[in-house]
N, CA, C and O atoms as CSV, one atom per row, in Angstrom:
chain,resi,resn,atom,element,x,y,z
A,1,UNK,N,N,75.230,60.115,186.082
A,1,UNK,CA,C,74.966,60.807,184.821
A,1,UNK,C,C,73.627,60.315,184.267
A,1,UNK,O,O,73.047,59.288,184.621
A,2,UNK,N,N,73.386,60.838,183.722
A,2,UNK,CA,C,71.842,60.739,183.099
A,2,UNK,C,C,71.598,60.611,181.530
A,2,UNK,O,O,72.118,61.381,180.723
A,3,UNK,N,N,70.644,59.421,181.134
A,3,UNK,CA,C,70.892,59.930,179.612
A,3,UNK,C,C,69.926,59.790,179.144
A,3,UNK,O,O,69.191,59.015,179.757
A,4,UNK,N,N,69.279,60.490,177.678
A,4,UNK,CA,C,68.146,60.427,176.898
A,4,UNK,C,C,68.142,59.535,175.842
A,4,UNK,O,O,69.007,58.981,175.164
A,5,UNK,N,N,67.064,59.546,175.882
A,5,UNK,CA,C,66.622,58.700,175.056
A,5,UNK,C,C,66.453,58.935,173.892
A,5,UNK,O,O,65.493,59.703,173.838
A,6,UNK,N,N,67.156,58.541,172.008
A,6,UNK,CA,C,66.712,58.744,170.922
A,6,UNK,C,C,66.622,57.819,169.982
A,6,UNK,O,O,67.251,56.812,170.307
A,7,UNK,N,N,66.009,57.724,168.765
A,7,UNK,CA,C,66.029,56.433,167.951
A,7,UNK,C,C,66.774,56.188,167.093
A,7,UNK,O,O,66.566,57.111,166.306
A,8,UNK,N,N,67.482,55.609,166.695
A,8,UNK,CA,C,68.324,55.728,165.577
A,8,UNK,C,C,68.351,54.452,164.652
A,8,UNK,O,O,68.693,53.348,165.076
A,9,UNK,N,N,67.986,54.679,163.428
A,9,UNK,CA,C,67.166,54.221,162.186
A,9,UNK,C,C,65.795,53.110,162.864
A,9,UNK,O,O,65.595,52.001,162.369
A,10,UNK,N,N,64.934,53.677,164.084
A,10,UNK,CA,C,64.091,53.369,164.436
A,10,UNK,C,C,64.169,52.110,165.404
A,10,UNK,O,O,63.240,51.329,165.613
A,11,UNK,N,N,65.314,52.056,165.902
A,11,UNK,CA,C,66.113,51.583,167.370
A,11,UNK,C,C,66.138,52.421,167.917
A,11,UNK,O,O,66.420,53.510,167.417
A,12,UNK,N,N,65.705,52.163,169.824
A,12,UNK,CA,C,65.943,52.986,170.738
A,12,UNK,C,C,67.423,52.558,171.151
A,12,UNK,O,O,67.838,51.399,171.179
A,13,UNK,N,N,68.206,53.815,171.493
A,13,UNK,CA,C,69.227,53.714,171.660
A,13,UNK,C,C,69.398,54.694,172.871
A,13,UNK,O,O,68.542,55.551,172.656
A,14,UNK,N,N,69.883,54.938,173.732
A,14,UNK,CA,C,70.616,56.156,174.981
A,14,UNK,C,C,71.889,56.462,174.708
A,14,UNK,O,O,72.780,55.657,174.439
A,15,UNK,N,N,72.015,58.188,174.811
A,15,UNK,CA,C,72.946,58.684,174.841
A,15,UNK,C,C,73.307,60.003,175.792
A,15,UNK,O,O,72.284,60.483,176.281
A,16,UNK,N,N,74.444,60.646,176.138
A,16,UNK,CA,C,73.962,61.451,177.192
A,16,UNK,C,C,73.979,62.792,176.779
A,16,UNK,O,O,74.764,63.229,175.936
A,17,UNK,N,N,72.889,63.632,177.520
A,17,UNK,CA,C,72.149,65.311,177.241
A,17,UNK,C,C,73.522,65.831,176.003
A,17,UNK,O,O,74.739,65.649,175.973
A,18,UNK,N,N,72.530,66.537,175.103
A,18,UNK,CA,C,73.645,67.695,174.860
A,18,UNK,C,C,75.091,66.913,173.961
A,18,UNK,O,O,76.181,67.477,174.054
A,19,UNK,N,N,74.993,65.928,173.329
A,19,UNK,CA,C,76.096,65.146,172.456
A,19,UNK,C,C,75.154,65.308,171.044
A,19,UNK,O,O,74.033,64.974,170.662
A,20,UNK,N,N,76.371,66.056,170.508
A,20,UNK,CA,C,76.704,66.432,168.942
A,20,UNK,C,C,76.270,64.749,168.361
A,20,UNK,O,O,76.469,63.634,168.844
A,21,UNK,N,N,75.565,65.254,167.044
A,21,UNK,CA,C,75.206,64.305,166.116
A,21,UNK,C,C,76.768,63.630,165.788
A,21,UNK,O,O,76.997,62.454,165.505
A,22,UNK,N,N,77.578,64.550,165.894
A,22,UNK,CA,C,78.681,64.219,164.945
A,22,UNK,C,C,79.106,63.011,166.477
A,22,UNK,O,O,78.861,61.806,166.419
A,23,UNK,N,N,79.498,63.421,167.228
A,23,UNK,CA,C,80.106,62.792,168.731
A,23,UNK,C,C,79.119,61.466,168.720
A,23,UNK,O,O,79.598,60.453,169.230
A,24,UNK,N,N,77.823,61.390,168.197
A,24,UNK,CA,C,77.102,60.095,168.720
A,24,UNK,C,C,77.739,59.446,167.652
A,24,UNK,O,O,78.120,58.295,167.867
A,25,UNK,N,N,77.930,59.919,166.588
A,25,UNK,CA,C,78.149,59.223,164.793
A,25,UNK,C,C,79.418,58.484,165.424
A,25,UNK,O,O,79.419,57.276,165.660
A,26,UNK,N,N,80.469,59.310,165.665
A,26,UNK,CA,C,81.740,58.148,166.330
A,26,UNK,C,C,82.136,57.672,167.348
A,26,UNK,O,O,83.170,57.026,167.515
A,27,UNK,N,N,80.858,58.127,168.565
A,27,UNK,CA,C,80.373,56.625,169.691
A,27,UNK,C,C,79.801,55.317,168.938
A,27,UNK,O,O,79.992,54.151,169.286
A,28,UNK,N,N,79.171,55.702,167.997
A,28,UNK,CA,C,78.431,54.328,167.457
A,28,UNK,C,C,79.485,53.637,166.069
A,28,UNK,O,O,79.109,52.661,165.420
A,29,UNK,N,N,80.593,54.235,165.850
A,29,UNK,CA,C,81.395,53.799,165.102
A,29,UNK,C,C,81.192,53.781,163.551
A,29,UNK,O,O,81.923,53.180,162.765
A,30,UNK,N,N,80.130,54.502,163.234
A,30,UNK,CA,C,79.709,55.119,162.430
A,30,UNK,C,C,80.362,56.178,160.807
A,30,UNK,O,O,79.992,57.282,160.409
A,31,UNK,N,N,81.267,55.359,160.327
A,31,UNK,CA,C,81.653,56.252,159.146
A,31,UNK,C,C,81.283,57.304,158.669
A,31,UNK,O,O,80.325,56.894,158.013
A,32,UNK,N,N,81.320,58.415,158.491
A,32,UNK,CA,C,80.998,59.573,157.956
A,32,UNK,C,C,81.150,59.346,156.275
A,32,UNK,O,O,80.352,59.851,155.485
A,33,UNK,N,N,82.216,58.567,155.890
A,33,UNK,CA,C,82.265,58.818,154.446
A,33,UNK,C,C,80.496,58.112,154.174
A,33,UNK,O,O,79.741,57.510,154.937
A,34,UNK,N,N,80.377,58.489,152.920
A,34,UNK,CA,C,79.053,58.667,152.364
A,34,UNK,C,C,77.842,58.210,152.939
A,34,UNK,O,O,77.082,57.434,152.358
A,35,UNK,N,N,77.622,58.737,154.221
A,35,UNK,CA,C,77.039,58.509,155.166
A,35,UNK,C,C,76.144,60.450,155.201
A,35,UNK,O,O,76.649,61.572,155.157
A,36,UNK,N,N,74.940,60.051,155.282
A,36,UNK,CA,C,74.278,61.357,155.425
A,36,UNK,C,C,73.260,60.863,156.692
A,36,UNK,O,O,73.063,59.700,157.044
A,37,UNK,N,N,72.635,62.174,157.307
A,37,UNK,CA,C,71.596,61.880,158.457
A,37,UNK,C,C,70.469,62.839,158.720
A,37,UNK,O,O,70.626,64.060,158.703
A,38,UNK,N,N,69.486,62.324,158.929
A,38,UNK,CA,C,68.082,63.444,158.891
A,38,UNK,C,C,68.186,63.250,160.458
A,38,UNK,O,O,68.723,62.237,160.905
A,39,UNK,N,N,67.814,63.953,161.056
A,39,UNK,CA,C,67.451,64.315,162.680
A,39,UNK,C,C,65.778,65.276,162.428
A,39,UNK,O,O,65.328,66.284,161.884
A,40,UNK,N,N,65.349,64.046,163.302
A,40,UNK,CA,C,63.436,64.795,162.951
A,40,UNK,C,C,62.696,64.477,161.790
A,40,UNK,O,O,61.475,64.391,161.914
A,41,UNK,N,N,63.390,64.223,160.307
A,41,UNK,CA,C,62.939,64.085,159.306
A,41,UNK,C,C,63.871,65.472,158.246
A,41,UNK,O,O,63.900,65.576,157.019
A,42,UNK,N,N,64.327,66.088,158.979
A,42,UNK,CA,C,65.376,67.130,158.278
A,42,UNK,C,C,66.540,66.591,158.027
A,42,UNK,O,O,67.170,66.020,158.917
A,43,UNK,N,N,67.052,66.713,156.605
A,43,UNK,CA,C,68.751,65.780,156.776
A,43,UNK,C,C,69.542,67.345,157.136
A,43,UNK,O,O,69.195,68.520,157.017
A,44,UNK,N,N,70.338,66.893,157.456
A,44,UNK,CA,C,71.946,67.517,158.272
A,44,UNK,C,C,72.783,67.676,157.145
A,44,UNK,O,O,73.005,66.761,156.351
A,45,UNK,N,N,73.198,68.680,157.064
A,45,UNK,CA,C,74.641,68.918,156.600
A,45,UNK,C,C,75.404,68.763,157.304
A,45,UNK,O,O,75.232,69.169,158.454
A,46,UNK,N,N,76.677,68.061,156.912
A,46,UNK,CA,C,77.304,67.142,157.142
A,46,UNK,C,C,78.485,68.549,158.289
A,46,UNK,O,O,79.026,68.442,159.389
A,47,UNK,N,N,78.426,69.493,157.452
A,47,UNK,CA,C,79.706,70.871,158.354
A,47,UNK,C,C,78.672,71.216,159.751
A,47,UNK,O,O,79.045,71.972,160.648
A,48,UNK,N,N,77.398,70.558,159.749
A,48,UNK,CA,C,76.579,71.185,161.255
A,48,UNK,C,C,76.604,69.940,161.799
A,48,UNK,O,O,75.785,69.718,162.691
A,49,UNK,N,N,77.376,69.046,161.462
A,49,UNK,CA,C,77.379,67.989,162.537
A,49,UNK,C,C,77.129,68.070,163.959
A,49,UNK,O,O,76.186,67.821,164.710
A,50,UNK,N,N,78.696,68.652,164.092
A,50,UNK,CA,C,79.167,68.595,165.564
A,50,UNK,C,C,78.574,70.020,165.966
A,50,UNK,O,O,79.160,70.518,166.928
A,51,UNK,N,N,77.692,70.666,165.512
A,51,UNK,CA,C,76.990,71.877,166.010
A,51,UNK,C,C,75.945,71.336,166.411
A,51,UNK,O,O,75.571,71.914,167.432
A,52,UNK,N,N,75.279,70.517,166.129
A,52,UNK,CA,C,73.542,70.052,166.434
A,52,UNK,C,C,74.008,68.687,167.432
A,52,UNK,O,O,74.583,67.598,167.434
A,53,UNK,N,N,73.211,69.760,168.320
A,53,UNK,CA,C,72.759,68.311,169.561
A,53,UNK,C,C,71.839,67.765,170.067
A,53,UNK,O,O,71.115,68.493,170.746
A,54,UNK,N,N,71.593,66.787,170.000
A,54,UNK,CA,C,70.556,65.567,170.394
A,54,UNK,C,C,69.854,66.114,171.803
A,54,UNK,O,O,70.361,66.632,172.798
A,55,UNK,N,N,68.340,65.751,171.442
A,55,UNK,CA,C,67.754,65.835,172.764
A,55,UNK,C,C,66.265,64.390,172.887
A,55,UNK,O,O,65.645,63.862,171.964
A,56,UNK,N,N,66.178,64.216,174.064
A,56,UNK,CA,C,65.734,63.391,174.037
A,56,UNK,C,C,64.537,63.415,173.009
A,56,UNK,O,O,63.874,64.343,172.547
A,57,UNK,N,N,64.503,61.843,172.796
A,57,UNK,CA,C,63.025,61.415,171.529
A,57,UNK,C,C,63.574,62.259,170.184
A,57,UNK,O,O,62.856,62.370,169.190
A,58,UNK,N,N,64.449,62.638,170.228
A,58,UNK,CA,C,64.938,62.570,168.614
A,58,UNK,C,C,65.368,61.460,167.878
A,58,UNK,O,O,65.979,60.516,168.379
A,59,UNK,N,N,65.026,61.568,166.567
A,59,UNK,CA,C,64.691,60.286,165.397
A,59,UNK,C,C,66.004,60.247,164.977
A,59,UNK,O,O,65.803,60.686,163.844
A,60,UNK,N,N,67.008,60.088,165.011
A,60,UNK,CA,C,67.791,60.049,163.208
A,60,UNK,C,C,67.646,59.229,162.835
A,60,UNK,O,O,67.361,58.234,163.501
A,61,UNK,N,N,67.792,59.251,161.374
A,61,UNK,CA,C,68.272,58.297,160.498
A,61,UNK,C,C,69.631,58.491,159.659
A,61,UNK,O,O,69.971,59.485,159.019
A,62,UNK,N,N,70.268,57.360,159.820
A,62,UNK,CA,C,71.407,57.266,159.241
A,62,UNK,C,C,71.370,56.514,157.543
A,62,UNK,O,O,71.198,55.316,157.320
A,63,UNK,N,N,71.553,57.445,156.654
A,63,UNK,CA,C,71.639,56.718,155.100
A,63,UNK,C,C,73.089,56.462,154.783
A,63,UNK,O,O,73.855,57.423,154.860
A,64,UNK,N,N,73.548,55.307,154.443
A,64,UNK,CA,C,74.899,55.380,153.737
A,64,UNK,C,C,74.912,54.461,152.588
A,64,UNK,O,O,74.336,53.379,152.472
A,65,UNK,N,N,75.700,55.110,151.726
A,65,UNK,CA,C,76.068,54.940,150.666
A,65,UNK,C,C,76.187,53.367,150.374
A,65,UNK,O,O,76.517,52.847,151.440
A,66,UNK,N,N,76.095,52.680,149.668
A,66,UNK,CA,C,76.414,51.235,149.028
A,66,UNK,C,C,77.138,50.795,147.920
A,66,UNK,O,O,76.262,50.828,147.055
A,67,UNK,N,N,78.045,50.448,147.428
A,67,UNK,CA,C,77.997,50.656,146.212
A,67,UNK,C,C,77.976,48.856,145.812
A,67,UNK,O,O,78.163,48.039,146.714
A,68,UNK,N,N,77.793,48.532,144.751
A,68,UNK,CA,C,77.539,47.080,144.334
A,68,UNK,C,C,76.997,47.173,143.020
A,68,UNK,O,O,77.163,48.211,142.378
A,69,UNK,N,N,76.416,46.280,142.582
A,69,UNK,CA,C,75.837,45.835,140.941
A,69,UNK,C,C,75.438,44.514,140.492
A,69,UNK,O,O,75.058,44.345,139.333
């Protein structure tokens, strides 16, 4: 199997062809709750997750929520 290459929050990371943002989000164990993600510099809605798939040298970034004081 073969896999590409993308960055994620500016870590190279591999994953293989054709895997849904949403599918990498819970390979990497990745919470969805208040968790948002730009792919390219575009953020994602959260319902096109598992519709948008990764191709190699794509960026995401993963933002999540914090809460504290």
């Amino acid at each position: 199997m073969s896999f590409i290459t993308i960055l994620l929050n500016d870590a190279q990371m591999s994953c293989a062809p054709n895997t849904s943002v949403l599918a990498f989000l819970t390979d990497q164990d990745i919470s969805q709750d208040g968790t948002a993600v730009a792919k390219n510099g575009t953020i994602l809605a959260k319902p096109l997750w598992d519709e948008i798939h990764l191709q190699n040298n794509d960026k995401l970034d993963i933002f999540t929520l914090v809460a504290g004081g």
